[in-house]
C-alpha positions in Angstrom: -1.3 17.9 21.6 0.9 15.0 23.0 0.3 11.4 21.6 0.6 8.7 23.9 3.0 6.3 21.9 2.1 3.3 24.1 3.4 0.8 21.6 6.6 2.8 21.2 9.0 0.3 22.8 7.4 -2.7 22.0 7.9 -4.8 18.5 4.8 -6.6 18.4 2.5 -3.5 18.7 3.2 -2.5 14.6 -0.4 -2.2 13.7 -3.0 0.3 12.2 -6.6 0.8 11.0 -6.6 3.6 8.0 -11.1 4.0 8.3 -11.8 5.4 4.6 -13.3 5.4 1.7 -11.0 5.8 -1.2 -11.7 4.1 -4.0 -7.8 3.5 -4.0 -6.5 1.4 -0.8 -2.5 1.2 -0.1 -0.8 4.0 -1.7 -0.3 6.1 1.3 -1.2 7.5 4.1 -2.5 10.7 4.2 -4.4 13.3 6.3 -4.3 17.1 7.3 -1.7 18.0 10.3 -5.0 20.5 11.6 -8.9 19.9 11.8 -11.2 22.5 9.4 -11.6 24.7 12.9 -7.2 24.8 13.0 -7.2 22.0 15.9 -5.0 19.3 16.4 -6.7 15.7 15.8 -5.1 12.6 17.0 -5.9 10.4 14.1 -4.8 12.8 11.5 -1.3 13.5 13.7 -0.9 9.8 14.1 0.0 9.1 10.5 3.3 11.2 11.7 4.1 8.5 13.8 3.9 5.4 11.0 7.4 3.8 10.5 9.0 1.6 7.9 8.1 -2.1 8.4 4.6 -1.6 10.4 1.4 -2.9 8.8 -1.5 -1.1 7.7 -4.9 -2.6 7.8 -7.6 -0.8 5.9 -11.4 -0.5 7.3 -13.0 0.4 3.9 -16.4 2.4 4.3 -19.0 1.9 1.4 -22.4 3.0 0.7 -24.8 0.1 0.0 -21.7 -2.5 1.6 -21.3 -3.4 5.1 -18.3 -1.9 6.3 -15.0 -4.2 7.0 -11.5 -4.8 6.9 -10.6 -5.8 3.4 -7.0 -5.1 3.0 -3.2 -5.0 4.3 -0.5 -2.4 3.4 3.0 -2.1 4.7 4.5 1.5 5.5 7.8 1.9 3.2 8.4 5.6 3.7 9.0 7.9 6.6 6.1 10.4 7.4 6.6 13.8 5.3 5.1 17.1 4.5 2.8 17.5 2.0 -1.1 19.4 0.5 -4.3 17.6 0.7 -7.7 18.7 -0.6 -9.7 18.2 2.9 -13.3 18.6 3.2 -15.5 18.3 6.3 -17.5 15.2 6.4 -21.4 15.3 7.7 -23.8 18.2 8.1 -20.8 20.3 9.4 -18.9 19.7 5.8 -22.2 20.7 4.2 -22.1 24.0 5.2 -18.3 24.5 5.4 -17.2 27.5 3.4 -13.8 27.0 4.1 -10.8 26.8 2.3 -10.4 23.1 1.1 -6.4 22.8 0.8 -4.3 22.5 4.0 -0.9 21.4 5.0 -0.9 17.7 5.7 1.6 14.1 6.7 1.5 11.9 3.9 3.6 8.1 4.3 3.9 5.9 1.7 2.3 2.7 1.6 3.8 -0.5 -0.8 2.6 -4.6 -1.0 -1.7 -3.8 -0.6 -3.3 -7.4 -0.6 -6.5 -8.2 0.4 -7.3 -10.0 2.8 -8.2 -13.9 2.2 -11.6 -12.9 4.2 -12.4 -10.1 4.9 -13.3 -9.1 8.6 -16.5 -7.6 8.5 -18.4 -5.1 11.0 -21.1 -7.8 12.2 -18.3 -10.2 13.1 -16.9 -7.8 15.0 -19.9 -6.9 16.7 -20.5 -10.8 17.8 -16.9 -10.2 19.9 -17.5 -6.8 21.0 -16.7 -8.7 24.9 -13.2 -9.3 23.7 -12.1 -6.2 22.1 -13.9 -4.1 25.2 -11.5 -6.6 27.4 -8.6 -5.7 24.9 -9.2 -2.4 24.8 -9.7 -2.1 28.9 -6.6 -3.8 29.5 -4.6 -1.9 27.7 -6.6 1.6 28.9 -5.4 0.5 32.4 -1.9 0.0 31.8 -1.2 3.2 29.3 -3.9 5.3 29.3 -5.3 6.6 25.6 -4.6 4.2 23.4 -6.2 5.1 20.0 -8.6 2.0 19.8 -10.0 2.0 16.7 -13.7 0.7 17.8 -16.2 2.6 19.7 -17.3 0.6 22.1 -20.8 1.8 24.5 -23.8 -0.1 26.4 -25.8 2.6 24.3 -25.2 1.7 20.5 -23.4 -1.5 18.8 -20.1 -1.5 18.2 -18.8 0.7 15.0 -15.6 2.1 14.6 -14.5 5.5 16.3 -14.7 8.6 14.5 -11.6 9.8 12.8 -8.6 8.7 10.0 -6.1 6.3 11.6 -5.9 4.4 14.7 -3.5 2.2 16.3 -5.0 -1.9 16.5 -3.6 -3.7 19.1 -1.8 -7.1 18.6 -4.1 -8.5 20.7 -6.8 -7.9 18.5 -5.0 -9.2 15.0 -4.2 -11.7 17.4 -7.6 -13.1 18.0 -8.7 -12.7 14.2 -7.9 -15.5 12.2 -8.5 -13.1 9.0 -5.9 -10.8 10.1 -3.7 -13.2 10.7 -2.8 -14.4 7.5 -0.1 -12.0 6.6 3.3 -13.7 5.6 6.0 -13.4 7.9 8.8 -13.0 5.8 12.6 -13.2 7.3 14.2 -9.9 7.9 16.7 -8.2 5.8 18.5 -7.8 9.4 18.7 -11.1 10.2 21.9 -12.4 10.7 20.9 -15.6 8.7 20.3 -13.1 5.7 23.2 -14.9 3.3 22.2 -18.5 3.7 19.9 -20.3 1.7 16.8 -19.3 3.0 13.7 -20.0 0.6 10.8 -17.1 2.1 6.8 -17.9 2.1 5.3 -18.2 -0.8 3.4 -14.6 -0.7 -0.3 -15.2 -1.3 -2.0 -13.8 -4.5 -4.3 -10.5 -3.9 -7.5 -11.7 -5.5 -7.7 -7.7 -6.2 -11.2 -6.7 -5.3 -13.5 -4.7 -7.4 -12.3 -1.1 -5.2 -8.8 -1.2 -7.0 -8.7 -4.1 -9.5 -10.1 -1.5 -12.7 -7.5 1.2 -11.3 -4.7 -1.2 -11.6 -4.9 -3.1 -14.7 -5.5 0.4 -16.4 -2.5 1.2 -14.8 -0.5 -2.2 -15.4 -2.0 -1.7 -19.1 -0.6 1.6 -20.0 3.2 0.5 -18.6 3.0 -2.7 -20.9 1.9 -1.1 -23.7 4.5 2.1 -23.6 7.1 -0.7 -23.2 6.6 -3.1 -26.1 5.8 0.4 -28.4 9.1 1.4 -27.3 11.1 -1.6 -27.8 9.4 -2.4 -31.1 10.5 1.5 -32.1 14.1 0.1 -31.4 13.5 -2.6 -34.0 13.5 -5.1 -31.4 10.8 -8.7 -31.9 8.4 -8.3 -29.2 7.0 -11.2 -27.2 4.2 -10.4 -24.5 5.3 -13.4 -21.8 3.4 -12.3 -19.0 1.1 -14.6 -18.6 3.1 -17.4 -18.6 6.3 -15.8 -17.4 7.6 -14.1 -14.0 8.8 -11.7 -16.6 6.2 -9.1 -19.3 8.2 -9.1 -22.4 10.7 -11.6 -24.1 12.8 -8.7 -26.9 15.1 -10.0 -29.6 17.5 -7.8 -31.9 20.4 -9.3 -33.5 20.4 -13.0 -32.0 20.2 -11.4 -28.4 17.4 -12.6 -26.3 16.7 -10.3 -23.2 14.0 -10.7 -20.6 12.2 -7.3 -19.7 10.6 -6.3 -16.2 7.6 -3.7 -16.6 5.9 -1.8 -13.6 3.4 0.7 -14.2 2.5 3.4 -11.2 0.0 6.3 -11.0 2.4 8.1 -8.1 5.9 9.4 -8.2 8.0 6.2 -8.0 11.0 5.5 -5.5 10.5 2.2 -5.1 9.0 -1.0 -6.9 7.5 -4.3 -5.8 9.4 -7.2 -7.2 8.4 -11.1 -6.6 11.3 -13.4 -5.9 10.9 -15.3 -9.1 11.5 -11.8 -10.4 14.5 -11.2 -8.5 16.0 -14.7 -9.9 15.5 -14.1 -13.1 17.5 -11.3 -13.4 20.3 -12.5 -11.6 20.1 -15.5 -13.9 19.4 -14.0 -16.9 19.7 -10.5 -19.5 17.4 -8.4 -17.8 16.2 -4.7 -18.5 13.6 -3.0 -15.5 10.8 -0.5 -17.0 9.2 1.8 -14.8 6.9 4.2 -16.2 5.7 5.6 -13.2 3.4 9.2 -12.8 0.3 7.2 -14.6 -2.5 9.5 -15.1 -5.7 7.6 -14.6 -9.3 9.1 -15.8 -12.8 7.8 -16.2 -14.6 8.0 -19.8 -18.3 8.4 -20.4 -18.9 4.3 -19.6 -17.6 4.9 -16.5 -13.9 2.7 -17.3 -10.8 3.7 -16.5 -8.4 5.1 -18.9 -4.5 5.3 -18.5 -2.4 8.0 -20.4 1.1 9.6 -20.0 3.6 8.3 -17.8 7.4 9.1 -16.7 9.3 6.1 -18.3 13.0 5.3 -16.6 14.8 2.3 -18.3 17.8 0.3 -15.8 19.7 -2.2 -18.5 21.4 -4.9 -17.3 18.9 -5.1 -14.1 20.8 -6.9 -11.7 18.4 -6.4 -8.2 21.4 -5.6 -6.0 21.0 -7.0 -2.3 21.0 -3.6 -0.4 18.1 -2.5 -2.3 16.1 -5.4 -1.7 13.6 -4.7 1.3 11.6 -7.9 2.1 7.9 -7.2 2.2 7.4 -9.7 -1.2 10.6 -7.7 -2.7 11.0 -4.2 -2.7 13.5 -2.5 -4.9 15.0 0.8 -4.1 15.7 2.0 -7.9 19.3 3.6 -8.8 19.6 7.1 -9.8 21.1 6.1 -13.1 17.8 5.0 -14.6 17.9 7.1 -18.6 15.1 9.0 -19.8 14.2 6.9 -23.1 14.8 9.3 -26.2 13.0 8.6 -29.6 
């Protein structure tokens, strides 16, 4: 099956609509490459054509919630190869007897925020006119397009049936709650050495979908770290709170700042802040990443953290060709030890 890559020459078109229900939003993005009956679907196959820099929106589906856009990712990875446990959805997944496993694209997803306001299904409805204008003007010029909403005299507006869609900048563009993503200067601009002081990114107020997962996560990472430092006979100052650093570590009148990030997937890259990035050019730094979190729920329903890979950088200096601005993104050096205690 051939996709229609309307938007492919055009820099403005760099939007998509992941329609899911993970409990986790803006870790990747991932689907089967077939359908249970070995077809090819066009939004599963159109997570192949995600690229670095475009932004995901995320259409979370909930029972007992109304349905919405609630958060913002941005693609860091290029699409790969990779497994998924698939089911059917509906009366057809019901009776499936199929196997379960299947070959799938999987791109990685960094920066998740959510949105200021969300952009809820009945305030789409109440401009169904304009996205059916959107979406015809567009149909005219290229042909399938990959709207995300389906749109009928028949039934109210709800979105189309599938994984991931391409949105239209037209239709961010009308929005004002998709609009508020921070348009941060490019590492490619030719402007990139002078002074220039970025947006201040806005704070994720972290709904209740992801917030649990994360501080588990976040937890586990701080905790590994100060145990570990404390091991080394190091004083051991949680500074987090006040700080754009986690821990302030003292051993033989040395002070040293330290940089913790805690992830549940295989780690290449990290989100850093600016502040961040300034202190460790300013000041002794060490970077902790335990990444490969495993995350479980006990009998009360929490979250529990355990394990982890942890990778220690001394010395962090955040070099400038591993900065990607989408806050900061830090490509992490191969020379990162394996603690031993």
């Amino acid at each position: 099956m051939a996709i229609n890559d309307w938007w492919n020459n055009s820099a403005v078109e760099k939007y998509w609509v992941e329609v899911t229900d993970r409990e986790i939003l803006g870790e990747n993005l991932h689907a089967p490459k077939l359908s249970a009956s070995g077809k090819e679907t066009p939004s599963y196959t159109l997570v192949s054509y995600a690229k670095p820099g475009d932004i995901v929106f995320h259409w979370w589906k909930q029972k007992n919630q109304e349905n919405a856009f609630v958060g913002s990712s941005v693609v860091t990875g290029e699409p790969d190869d990779s497994m998924i446990e698939w089911k059917p959805r509906g009366t057809y997944g019901r009776d499936y007897k199929g196997p379960t496993e299947r070959p799938s694209w999987i791109v990685s997803l960094e920066a998740y925020e959510d949105l200021e306001t969300i952009l809820s299904l009945s305030e789409c409805r109440k401009h169904e006119e304009k996205l059916i204008e959107i979406r015809d003007e567009l149909v005219s010029e290229f042909g399938t397009i990959y709207f995300p909403f389906a749109l009928s005299k028949k039934r109210p507006l709800r979105t189309a049936q599938g994984y991931l869609f391409k949105l239209p900048a037209a239709v961010v563009d009308f929005f004002p709650q998709l609009q508020n993503l921070e348009s941060l200067p490019s590492t490619n601009s030719p402007n990139k050495d002078k002074d220039i002081t970025p947006p201040i990114p806005r704070k994720s107020k972290r709904t209740t979908h992801d917030a649990k997962w994360n501080h588990a996560v976040e937890m586990r990472a701080m905790e590994w770290a100060s145990s570990y430092f404390k091991k080394l006979d190091y004083e051991v100052l949680d500074v987090s709170s006040t700080e754009s650093y986690d821990l302030l570590i003292a051993k033989d009148s040395e002070i040293t700042t330290v940089e913790i990030k805690g992830k549940s997937s295989d780690a290449t890259t990290v989100n850093v802040t600016r502040n961040e990035v300034q202190n460790a050019r300013s000041t002794a730094a060490i970077l902790v990443v335990l990444d490969k979190i495993e995350v479980e729920r006990n009998e009360k329903g929490e979250y529990v953290a355990s394990g982890g890979r942890p990778r220690v950088w001394s010395n962090w200096v955040p070099a400038e060709e591993r900065l990607l601005v989408v806050n900061y993104q830090y490509t992490l050096p191969p020379d990162g030890w394996l603690p031993q205690i």
